[in-house]
N, C-alpha and C positions, 0 to 999 in steps of 0.2 A: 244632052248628057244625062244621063239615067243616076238616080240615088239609090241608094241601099237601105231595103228598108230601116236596119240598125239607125241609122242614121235619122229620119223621120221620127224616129220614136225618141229620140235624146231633144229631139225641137220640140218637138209635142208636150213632153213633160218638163222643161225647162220654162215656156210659154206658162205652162199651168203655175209653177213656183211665182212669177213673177204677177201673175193676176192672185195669188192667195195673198203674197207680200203687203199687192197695194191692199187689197183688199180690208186685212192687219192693221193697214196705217192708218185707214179711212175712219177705221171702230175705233182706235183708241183715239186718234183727233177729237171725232163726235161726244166720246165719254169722258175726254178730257176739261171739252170746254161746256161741256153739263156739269162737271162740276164745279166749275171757276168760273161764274161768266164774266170775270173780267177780264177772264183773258193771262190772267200771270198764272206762271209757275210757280208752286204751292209751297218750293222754298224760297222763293222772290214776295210770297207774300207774309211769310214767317219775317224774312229781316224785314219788312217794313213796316210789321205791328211790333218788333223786337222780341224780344226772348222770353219765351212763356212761362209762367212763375205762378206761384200760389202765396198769396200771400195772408196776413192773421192782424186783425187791429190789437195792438195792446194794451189792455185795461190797467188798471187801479183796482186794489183790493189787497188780502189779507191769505201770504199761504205759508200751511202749515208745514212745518220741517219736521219728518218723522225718520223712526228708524225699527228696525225689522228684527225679528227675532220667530224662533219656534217655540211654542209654549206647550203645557201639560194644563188641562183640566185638572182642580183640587175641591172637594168639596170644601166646604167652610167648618161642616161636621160630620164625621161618619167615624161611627160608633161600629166596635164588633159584640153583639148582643152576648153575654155568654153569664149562666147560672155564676151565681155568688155561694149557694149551698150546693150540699149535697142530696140527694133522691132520685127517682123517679121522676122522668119528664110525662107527664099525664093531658097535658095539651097543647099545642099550636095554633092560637087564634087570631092569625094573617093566613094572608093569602100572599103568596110570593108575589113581587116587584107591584103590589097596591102603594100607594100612600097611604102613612100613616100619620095622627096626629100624635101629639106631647099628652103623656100620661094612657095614650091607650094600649089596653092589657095584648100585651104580645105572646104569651107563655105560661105554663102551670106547673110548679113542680110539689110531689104529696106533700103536703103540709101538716101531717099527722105526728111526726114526732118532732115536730119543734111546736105543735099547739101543744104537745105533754109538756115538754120544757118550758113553755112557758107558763104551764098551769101550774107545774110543780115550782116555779120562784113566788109565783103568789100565794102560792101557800107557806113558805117557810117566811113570806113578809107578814104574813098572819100569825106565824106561829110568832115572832121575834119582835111583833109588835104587841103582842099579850105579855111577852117577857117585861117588855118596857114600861109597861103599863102598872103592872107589879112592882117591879122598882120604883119605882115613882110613887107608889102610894110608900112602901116602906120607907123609902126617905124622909115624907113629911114625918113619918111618925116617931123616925130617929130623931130630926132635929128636934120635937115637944119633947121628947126624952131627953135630951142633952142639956135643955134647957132649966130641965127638971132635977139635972144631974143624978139620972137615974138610969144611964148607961155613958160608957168612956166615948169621949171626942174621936178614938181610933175607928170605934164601929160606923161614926159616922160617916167619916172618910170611905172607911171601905164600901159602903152603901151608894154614896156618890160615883164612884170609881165602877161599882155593876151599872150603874143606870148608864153611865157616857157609853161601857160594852154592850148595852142592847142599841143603843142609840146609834151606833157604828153596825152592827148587825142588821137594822133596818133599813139603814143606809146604801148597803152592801145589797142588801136582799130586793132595794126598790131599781140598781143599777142591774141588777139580774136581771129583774121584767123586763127591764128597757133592750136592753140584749138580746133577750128570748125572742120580745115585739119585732126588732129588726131583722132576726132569722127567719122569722116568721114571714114578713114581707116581702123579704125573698124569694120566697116562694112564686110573687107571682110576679115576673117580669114585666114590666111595664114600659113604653117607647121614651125614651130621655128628652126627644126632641120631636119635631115633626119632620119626616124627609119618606123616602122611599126606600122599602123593605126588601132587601133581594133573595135569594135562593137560599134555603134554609139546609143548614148541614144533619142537623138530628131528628130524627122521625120519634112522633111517643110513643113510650115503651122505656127509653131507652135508660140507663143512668148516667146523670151528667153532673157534674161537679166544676168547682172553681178553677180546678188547673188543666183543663181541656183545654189540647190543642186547638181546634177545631169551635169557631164562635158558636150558637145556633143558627144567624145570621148575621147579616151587617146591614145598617142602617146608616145613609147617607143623606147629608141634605141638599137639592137640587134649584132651589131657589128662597136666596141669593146662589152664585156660587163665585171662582176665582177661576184666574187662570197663572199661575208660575211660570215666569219664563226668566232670562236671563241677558243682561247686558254688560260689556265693557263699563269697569270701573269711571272712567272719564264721564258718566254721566250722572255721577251719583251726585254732586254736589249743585247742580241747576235741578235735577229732581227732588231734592233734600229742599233746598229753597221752597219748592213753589208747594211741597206737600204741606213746610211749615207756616206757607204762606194761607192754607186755604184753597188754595186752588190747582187740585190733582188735575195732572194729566190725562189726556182721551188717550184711551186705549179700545183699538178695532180689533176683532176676531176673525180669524173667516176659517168655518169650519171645510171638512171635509169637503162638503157637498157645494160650496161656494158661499154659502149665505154668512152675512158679515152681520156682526152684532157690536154694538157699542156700550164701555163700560167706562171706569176712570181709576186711574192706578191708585192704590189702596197703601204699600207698606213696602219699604226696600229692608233688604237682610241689614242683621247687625254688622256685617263684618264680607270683606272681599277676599273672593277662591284665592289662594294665594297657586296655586297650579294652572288657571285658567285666565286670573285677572280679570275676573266677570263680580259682579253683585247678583244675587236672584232677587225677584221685586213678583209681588201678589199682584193683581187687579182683579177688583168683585164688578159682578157683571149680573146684571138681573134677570133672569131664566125662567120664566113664567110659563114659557113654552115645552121647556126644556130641551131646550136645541143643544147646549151643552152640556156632554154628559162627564163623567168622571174618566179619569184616567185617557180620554181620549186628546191627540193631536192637533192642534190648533197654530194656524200661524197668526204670529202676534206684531201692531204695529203701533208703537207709543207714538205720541206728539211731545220730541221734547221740547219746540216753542213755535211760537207764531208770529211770521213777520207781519206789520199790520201799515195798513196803507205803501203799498210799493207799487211799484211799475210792474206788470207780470207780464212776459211775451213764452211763445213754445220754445222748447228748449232745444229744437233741430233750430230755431235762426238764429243763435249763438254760435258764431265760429271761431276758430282758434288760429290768429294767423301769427306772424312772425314780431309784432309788436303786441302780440295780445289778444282779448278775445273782440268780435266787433260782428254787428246785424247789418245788411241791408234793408234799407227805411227807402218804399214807395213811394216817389214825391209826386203833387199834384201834374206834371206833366209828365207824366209817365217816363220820368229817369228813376234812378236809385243812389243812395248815398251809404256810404261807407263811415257807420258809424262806431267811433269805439266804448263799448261798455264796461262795466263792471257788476259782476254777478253777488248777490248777497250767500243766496242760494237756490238751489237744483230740487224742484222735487214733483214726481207724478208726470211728470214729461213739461214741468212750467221751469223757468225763473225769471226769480226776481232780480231787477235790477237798481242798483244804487245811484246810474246814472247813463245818459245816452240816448234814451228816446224817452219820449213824451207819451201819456195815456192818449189813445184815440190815432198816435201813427202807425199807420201798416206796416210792418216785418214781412220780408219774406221767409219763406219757410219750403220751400222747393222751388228746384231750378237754379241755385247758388252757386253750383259748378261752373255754370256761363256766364257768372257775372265780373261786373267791377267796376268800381266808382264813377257815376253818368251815364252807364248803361242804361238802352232803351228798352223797357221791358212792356209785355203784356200781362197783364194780370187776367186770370184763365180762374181764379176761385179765390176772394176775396169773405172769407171764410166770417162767420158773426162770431163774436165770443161765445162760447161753450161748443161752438162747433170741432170735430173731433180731428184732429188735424190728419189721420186716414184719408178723410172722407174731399182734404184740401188736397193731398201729396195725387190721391187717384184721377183728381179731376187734371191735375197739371202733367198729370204722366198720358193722361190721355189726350191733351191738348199737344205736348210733347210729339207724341206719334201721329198725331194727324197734320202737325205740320212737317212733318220729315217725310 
């Protein structure tokens, strides 16, 4: 009986399927049992080390309970420099955004007719102190005369009476100088404080006077400085405590760029936004660098207290079940216990707890979906204290996948 070639060629390649198949079976047997040489399937070996977990020892110590806010840089002084007379501005002796010191000469305005005004008071204290000087002798020689009754007691009076009007006239004439001296001093502008001098509005030449818009510049000071920010009334009165106490609150910065500076709160407002129900509160911050500058954004984060000696675990192994919140605690033979706590408080991914686990027992902290009270677990990263609990959740995620 004769076949068709069709026919042959469906054997042919069927024959080949079934040698590729075994072939298939033989490699993944070989590279199965390389990687397991004991021989179990790799979720047979998962239930018999139990449910892979990350777990965190909980310490003892002291954490601080804060709260957040957006703040404004404030200098502590910043002055807008601006002429007290009137003239001619005849010099500029800064250099924009330099530092400056207390008393150094920032400015020059002409000084020439307030040196006349003031030459002219010292002159009429000269003329009005010749007056006085004159009366004074006429007096004594009234009174030898009166005594002599060789002129009326009235002329003597009126002699008295000229001498006290020069005596008020030099009075007058010495407060003049004094006046003239301080217009005159005006003249030359000088720094009120030390700080840094920014962009000057008037170039010399120019005539500037006291009611100018526009300062010459403005003068800030950069170290110390503040920062203003704002909080909910509710905390005015544990910060009013501890300011009166002595002992300001830490207050962290962190600018722009990330870098975080530490300062201590300094002054809360007299009185709460009645619109907002906030306080504003200062904190001076030491700036030596000058990392913060004026008017710039800062986010701000007060310490309004410190729990001190508590139980501290992460605060992924706080869970929230139907009687309340409770950790699973790693016991020496690799079960877990379901225990219930109570939180003081929450902060930075930690809390404290008032009660439920002991310093030095393991928490889990991934993996908690598969558990429950006596479960057998593996612990896959048993993390040291300060280690980053990232660094626990990725080791157990990938313990996770390699036993699935």
């Amino acid at each position: 009986m004769s076949h068709s070639p069709a026919r042959h060629s469906r054997r042919f390649w069927g024959l080949l399927l079934v040698v590729v198949l075994v072939a298939l079976a033989v490699w993944w047997v070989t590279d199965w049992r390389r990687s397991d040489p004991q021989g179990e399937p790799p979720a047979d070996a998962a239930r018999n080390g139990g449910t892979a977990v990350a777990a965190v020892a909980a310490q003892r110590g002291d954490l601080a309970v804060t709260v957040g806010a957006l703040g404004t840089v404030r200098s502590l002084a910043s002055v807008a420099i601006r002429p007290r007379v009137e003239g001619e501005l005849l010099e500029v002796a800064f250099e924009e955004g330099e530092h400056v010191e207390q008393g150094q000469l920032l400015a020059t305005i002409d000084p020439r007719d307030y040196q006349a005004q003031l030459a002219a008071a010292q002159g009429q204290l000269v003329q009005d102190q010749a007056q006085l000087s004159s009366a004074r002798d006429d007096l004594e020689r009234y009174q030898t005369l009166v005594e002599r009754q060789a002129v009326a007691r009235q002329e003597l009076e009126q002699q008295r009476q000229l001498v006290r009007q020069y005596e008020g006239a030099v009075a007058s004439d010495k407060a003049n100088i004094d006046s003239a001296q301080v217009q005159l001093d005006y003249t030359r502008i000088t720094a009120p404080s030390d700080g840094i001098i920014g962009i000057r509005n008037v170039d010399p030449g120019n005539l500037v006077a006291s009611g100018d818009d526009d300062p010459i510049a403005t003068l800030v000071q950069l170290d110390p400085i503040s920062v203003v920010f704002s909080l909910p009334s509710q905390y005015v009165p544990t910060l009013r405590e501890q300011l009166d106490a002595g002992d300001a609150p830490t207050v962290t910065a962190t600018t722009v760029g990330g870098e975080r500076l530490e300062g201590r709160l300094a002054s809360l407002d007299s009185q709460v936004d009645t619109a907002t129900g906030t306080v504003r509160l200062r904190a001076r911050f030491d700036n030596n660098r000058g990392r913060l500058y004026p008017s710039a954004f800062v986010d701000v984060r007060l310490t309004v207290r410190t729990l001190h000696d508590r139980v501290i675990v992460p605060e992924p192994a706080v869970q929230t079940g139907q009687d309340g919140l409770f950790v699973y605690v790693v016991n020496d033979d690799d079960t877990v216990s379901r225990r219930d706590v109570e939180v003081s408080a929450s902060e930075n991914h930690r809390s404290a707890l008032v009660r439920g686990v002991a310093a030095g027992e393991r928490v889990v902290v991934d993996g908690i979906d598969n558990l429950s009270d006596g479960a057998a677990v593996r612990v896959v990263s048993d993390a040291l204290p300060g280690e980053s609990r990232d660094t626990a959740t990725g080791d157990a995620d990938a313990a996770a996948r390699d036993a699935s």
